[in-house]
N, C-alpha and C positions, 0 to 999 in steps of 0.2 A: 328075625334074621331076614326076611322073606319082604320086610317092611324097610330093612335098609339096603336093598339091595333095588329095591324101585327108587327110594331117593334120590341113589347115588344115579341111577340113570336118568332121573330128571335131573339132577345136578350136569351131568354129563351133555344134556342135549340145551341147558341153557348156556353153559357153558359154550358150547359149541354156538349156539344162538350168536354169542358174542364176540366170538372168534369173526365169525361170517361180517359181522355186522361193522366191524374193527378193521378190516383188511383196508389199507388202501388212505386210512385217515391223516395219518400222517408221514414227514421226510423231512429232509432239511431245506430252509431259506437260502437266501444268498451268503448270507452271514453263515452258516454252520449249523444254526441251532435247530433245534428238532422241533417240529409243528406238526400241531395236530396230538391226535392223540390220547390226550389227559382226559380224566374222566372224572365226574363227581357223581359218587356211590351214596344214596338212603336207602334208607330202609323204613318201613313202618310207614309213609307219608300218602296221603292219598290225595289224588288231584283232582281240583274240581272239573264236575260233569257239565258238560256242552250239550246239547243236539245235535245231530246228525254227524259224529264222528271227529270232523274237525270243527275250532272254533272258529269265530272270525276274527279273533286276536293270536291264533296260529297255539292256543293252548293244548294243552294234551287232555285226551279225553279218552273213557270206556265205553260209550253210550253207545256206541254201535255196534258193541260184542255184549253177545244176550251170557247172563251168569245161567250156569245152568239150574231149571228150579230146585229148590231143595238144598244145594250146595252150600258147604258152610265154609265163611274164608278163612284161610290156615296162616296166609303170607301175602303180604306186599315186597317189589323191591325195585326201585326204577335207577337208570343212569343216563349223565347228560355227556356228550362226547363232544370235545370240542374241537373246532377247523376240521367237521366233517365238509365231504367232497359229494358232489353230484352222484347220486346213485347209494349214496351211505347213511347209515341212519343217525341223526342227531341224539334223540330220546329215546330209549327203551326203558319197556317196566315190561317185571312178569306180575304174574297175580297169582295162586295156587288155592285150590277150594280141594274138599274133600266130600263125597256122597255114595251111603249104602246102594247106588245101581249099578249096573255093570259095564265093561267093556263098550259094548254095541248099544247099548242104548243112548247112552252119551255120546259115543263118536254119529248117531243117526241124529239126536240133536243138534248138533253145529252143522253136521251136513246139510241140514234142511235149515237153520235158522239164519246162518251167513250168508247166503244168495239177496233175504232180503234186507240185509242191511249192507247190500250196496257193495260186498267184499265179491270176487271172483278167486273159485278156489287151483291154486298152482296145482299143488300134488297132496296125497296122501296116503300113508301108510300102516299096515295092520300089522303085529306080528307078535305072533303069541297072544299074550293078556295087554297089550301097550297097542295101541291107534294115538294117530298124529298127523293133521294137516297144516299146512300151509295158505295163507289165503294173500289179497292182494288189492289193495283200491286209490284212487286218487293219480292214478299212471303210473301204478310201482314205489309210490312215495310214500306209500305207509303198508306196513306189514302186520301181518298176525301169525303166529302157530298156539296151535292148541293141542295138547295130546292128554292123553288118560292113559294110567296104568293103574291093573286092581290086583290089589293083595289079601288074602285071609277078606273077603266076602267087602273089601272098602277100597273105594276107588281115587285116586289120587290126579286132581282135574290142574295142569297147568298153562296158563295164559303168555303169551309174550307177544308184546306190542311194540312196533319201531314206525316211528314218523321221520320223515327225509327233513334233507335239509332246504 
C-alpha cells in the first residue's frame, strides 16, 4: 500500500512536470484553429547518447545526468510538444530507477554530481521520505528534476528532462 501511495505521487509530480512545461503552448491562428499543443507520447524508446548534454544536431540526450550507481531502470517515457513557444519545453522524457539506499544518500548524490555537469541547481526540497531538485543549464533551455521517495527499505529514483525550443 505504502508502495502505491509513492507512485501515485511521482505520478502526481510528473504530471505536474507537464502541466508546467504545457502552459502557454498553444491558442488560436488567425483562422480559429488551435495551435500548439499536441503531443506525441512513447514509451519504452531510448534515445541516443551524445556528449556533453546537448548534441550538435540539437538531439536529445542523458549524458550529463550521472544514473545513480547501482540503480536499476524501471521506466522510460518521453513526449515531443508541438508549436512550443520561447521559454517552453519541446521534449520531455522521465526515466525512473529503483535502489536499496536511502532518502539522503541519493538526494547527496545529485547534489554533488549535477554542479559538474554543467547543470546550476534552482531549488530543492525534503520532506518526509521524498527530496526533489530542480536544476538548469544552457540559459534556462533545458531542465532537469530529480526526486527519490523510499518505501519498505526501496527507493524510487525519478528523472525528468525538458529541452527548449
Amino acid at each position: 500500500m505504502k508502495r502505491l501511495m509513492v507512485l501515485m505521487l511521482v505520478l502526481m509530480l510528473a504530471l505536474g512536470c507537464v502541466s508546467i512545461a504545457a502552459c502557454g503552448g498553444g491558442g488560436d491562428d488567425e483562422t480559429g484553429q488551435a495551435t500548439g499543443g499536441g503531443t506525441e507520447v512513447t514509451q519504452g524508446q531510448e534515445t541516443p547518447e551524445k556528449t556533453g548534454g546537448t548534441s550538435v544536431s540539437g538531439e536529445f540526450t542523458w549524458s550529463d545526468i550521472p544514473v545513480y550507481p547501482g540503480a536499476g531502470e524501471e521506466e522510460t517515457f518521453s513526449m515531443a510538444a508541438a508549436g512550443g513557444q520561447t521559454g517552453d519545453f519541446e521534449r520531455i522524457e522521465w526515466r525512473y530507477y529503483s535502489t536499496g539506499d536511502n532518502v539522503s544518500k541519493v538526494a547527496d548524490f545529485y547534489k554533488s554530481k549535477m554542479p559538474g555537469n554543467g547543470w546550476s541547481e534552482v531549488m530543492a526540497m525534503e520532506m518526509n521520505e521524498v527530496w526533489y531538485g530542480y536544476w538548469e543549464k544552457n540559459d534556462s533551455k533545458t531542465g532537469a528534476y530529480i526526486g527519490v521517495a523510499e518505501d519498505d527499505g526501496e527507493s524510487m529514483i525519478w528523472m525528468w528532462r525538458g529541452q527548449g525550443s
